[in-house]
N, C-alpha and C positions, 0 to 999 in steps of 0.2 A: 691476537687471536682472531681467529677469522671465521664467520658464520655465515652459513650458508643462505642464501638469500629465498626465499620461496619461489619457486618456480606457478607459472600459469600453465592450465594444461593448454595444449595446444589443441584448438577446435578445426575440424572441415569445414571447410569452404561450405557456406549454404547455398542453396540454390538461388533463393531469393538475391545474397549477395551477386551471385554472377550475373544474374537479369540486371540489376542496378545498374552492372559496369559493363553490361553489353546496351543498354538504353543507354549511358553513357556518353558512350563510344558511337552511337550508332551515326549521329550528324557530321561528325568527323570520318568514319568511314564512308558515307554515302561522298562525302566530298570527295574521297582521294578515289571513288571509285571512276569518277567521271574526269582524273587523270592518266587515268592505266593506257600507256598507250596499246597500239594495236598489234598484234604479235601476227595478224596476218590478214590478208583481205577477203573476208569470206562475206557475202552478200548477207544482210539482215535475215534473221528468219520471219517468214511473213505471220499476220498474226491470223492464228488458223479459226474461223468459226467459231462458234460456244455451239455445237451441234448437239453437245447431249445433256442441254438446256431447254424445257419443257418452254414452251412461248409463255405460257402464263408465269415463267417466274423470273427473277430479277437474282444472279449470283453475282458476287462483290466474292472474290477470296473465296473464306472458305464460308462465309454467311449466304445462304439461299432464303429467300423469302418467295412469297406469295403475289402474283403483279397486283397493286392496289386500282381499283376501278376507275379513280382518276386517270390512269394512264393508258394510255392505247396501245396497240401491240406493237405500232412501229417504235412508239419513245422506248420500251420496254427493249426491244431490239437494240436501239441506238445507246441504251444503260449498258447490256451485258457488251457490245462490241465494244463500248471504251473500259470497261473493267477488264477485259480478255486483253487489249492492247496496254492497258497500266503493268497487267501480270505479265506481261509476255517480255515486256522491255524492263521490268525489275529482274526478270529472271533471268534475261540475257545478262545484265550487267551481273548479277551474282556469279552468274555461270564464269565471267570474266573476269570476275575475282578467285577464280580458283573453285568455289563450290561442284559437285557431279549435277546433273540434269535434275536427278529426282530431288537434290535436297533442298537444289536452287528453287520448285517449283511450288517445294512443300513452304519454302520460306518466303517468298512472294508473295503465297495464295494466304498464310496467314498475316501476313504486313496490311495486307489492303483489307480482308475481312477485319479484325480487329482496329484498323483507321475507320472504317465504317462503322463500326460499332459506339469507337469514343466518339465521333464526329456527332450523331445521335445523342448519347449522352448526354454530351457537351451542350447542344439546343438545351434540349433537355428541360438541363440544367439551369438555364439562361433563361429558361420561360416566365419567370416573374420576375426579373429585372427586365429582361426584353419589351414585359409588355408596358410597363412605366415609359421605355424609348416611345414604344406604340403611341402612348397615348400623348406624348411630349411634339411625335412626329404628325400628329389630328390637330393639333391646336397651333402650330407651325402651320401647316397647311393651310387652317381655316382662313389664317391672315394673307398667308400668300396666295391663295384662289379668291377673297373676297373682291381684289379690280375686276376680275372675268366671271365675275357673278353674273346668271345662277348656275352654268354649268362646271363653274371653278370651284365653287362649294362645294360639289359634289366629288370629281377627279379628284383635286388636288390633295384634299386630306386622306383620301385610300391612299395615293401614291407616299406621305407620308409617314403614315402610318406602317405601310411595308416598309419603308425604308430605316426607321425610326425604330422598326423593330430586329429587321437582318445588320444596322449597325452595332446593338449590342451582340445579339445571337452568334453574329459570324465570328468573331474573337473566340467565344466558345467553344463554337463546334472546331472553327479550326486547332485552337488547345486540345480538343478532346483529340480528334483526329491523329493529332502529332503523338499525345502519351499511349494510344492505342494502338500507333504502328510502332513505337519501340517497347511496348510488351510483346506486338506480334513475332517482332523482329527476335526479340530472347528468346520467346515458347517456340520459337521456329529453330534457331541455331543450339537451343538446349536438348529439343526433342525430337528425336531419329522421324526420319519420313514412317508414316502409320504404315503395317502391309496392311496391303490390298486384299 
């Protein structure tokens, strides 16, 4: 006699599930994209200005902020030209993966805002183990500047101390960096380019 087994209902696909498996995937596509060979020789496109970028502010993606008073107008400048050139060569290669213009630029622009996002984070987060490094890289220092006393007591433990602090910190932020370009990379290939 034969009984029928209890069946599961079958669930959709979550969304959250397909970010997982498009985060994934995503190290493994960036790989093969930088195999694709070339279907044709068309000159690079050049990477155009950030022209309708206000000088005082600093855009990454899709994150714009405020220029901080530390910086000057040219570093300020020299930020958004190499974010406009990160986006401009991520977008090309998506383009060369088959993506259209708009979807490639909308998937670019949030890869690198949300990389900037986690990369923040990530310090962040890092801020109180870092600064145990900090204090580990002052007391290192003390011993190593104390031959070129007295101007080595001074130098040498700042130089420590930054360094003592961006060796834990930089693990971080680049972790953070990396989980926040492949959510960018899903919220970008899940979610239609916004209209205009």
């Amino acid at each position: 006699m034969g009984t029928d087994q209890p069946t599961s209902p079958v669930r959709p696909v979550s969304r959250r599930a397909v970010r997982f498996a498009v985060a994934a995937a995503l190290p493994l596509s960036l790989a093969l994209l930088g195999t694709v060979p070339a279907q044709a020789e068309e000159p690079p496109a050049a990477v155009q200005p950030a022209t309708d970028i206000p000088d005082s502010q600093i855009r990454i993606g899709t994150v714009q902020l405020d220029q901080p008073v530390w910086l000057t107008a040219e570093q300020t400048q020299q930020i958004n030209s190499a974010a406009a050139g990160a986006e401009s060569a991520l977008t090309q290669s998506l383009e060369a993966a088959g993506l259209d213009a708009a979807h490639a630029t909308h998937v670019a622009k949030a890869v690198l805002g949300d990389a900037a996002i986690g990369a923040a984070v990530g310090a962040t987060a890092a801020a109180p183990i870092a600064s145990s490094g900090a204090v580990i890289g002052v007391v290192a220092g003390l011993v190593a500047g104390l031959p070129f006393a007295p101007i080595g007591l001074v130098i040498v433990p700042v130089v420590g101390a930054a360094l003592g602090y961006a060796m834990v910190a930089a693990p971080f932020a680049a972790l953070g960096a990396g989980v926040g370009a492949a959510v960018g990379a899903a919220d970008g290939f899940l979610n239609g380019v916004p209209a205009n």
